[in-house]
C-alpha positions, -999 to 999 in steps of 0.1 A, spaced: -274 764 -282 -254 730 -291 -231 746 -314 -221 769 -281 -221 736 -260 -201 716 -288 -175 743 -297 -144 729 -277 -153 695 -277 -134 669 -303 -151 659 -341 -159 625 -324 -175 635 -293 -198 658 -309 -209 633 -333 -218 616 -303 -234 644 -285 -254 653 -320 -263 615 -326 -276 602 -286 -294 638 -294 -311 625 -326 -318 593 -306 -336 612 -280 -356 629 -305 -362 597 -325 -376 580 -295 -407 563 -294 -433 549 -261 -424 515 -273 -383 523 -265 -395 528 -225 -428 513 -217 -434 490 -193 -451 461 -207 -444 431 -185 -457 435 -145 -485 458 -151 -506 469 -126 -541 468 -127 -574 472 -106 -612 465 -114 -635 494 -106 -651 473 -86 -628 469 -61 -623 486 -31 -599 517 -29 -580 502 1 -572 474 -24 -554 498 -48 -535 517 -23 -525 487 -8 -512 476 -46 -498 516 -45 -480 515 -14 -463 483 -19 -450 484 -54 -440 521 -47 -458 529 -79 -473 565 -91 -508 549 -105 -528 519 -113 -548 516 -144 -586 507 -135 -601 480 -158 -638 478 -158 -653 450 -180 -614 443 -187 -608 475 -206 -591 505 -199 -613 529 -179 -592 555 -162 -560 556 -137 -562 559 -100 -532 584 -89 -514 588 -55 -526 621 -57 -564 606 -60 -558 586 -25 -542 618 -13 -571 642 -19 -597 610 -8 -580 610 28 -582 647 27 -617 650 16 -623 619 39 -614 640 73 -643 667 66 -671 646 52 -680 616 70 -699 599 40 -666 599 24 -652 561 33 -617 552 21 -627 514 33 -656 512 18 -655 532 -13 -652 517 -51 -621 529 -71 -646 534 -99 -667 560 -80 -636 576 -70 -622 586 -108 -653 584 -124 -649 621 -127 -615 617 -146 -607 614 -183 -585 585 -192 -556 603 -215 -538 577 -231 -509 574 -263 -508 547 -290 -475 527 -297 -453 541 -316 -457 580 -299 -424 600 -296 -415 606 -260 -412 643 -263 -453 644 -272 -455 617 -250 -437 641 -220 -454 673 -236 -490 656 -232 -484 639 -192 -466 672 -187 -497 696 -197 -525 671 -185 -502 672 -151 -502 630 -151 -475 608 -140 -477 579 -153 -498 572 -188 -513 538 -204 -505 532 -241 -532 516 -257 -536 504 -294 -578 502 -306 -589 498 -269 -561 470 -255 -535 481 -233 -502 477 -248 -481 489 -215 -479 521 -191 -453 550 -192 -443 567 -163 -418 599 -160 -400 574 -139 -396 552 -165 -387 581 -187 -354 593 -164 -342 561 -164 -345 555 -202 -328 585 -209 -297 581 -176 -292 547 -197 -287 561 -227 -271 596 -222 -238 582 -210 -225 620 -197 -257 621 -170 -244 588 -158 -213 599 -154 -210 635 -154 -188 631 -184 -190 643 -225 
């Protein structure tokens, strides 16, 4: 498919096509990750704390801590379906409820440093998760989100910025 894509484009530009390609495919979680500003909430707290935190960082997810480790992630789509499930079944309390009883049900799916973004995007992809911690022998080293990902890739793939080869 790139040799179709490359064929009437100069020596130079597909070398630079063929290497921002290799780039892309040499790419690692450290590259993107946010490591600095990361979001967290104890499983203690209440869930009206974390979609406070949610609403007003415009964020995807919040990794919940409990005894200051990685536990799971609280999605937008977790408060979603809570508010939901909250209008049919009045023992359901979005006030009142724990963000640990509300993903205690979820498995925490996480990378190590140093995992390629395409199985990185192949694993929140299949798993259906939008943002993903990267932890290294149970300390959080930073969270990826496919946010995170566009922008990586607009930044480095100069024709998407600007619609130019």
């Amino acid at each position: 498919m790139v040799d179709m894509v490359t064929v009437n484009l100069s020596e130079d530009k597909k070398n630079r096509l063929i290497e921002r390609t290799q780039k892309m495919l040499e790419a690692t979680v450290d590259d993107v990750m946010r490591v600095e500003g990361l979001l967290t909430v104890d499983a203690g707290d209440l869930v009206a704390r974390a979609a406070r935190i949610i609403l007003e960082n415009g964020i995807l997810g919040l990794l919940v801590l409990k005894d200051g480790k990685a536990y799971r992630m609280l999605t937008t789509f977790d408060l979603l379906k809570l508010s939901y499930d909250e209008a049919f079944d009045e023992s359901r309390d979005y006030f009142r409820m724990r963000v640990g009883d509300l993903v205690a049900d979820k498995e925490l799916i996480s990378v190590p440093p140093g995992t390629r973004l395409r199985e990185c995007l192949n694993i929140m992809l299949e798993a259906r998760l939008r943002t993903i911690p990267v932890i290294e022998e149970g300390e959080v080293r930073g969270i990826l989100s496919l946010v995170d990902l566009v922008t990586w890739y607009r930044n480095t793939h100069d024709e998407v910025r600007t619609g130019r080869i």
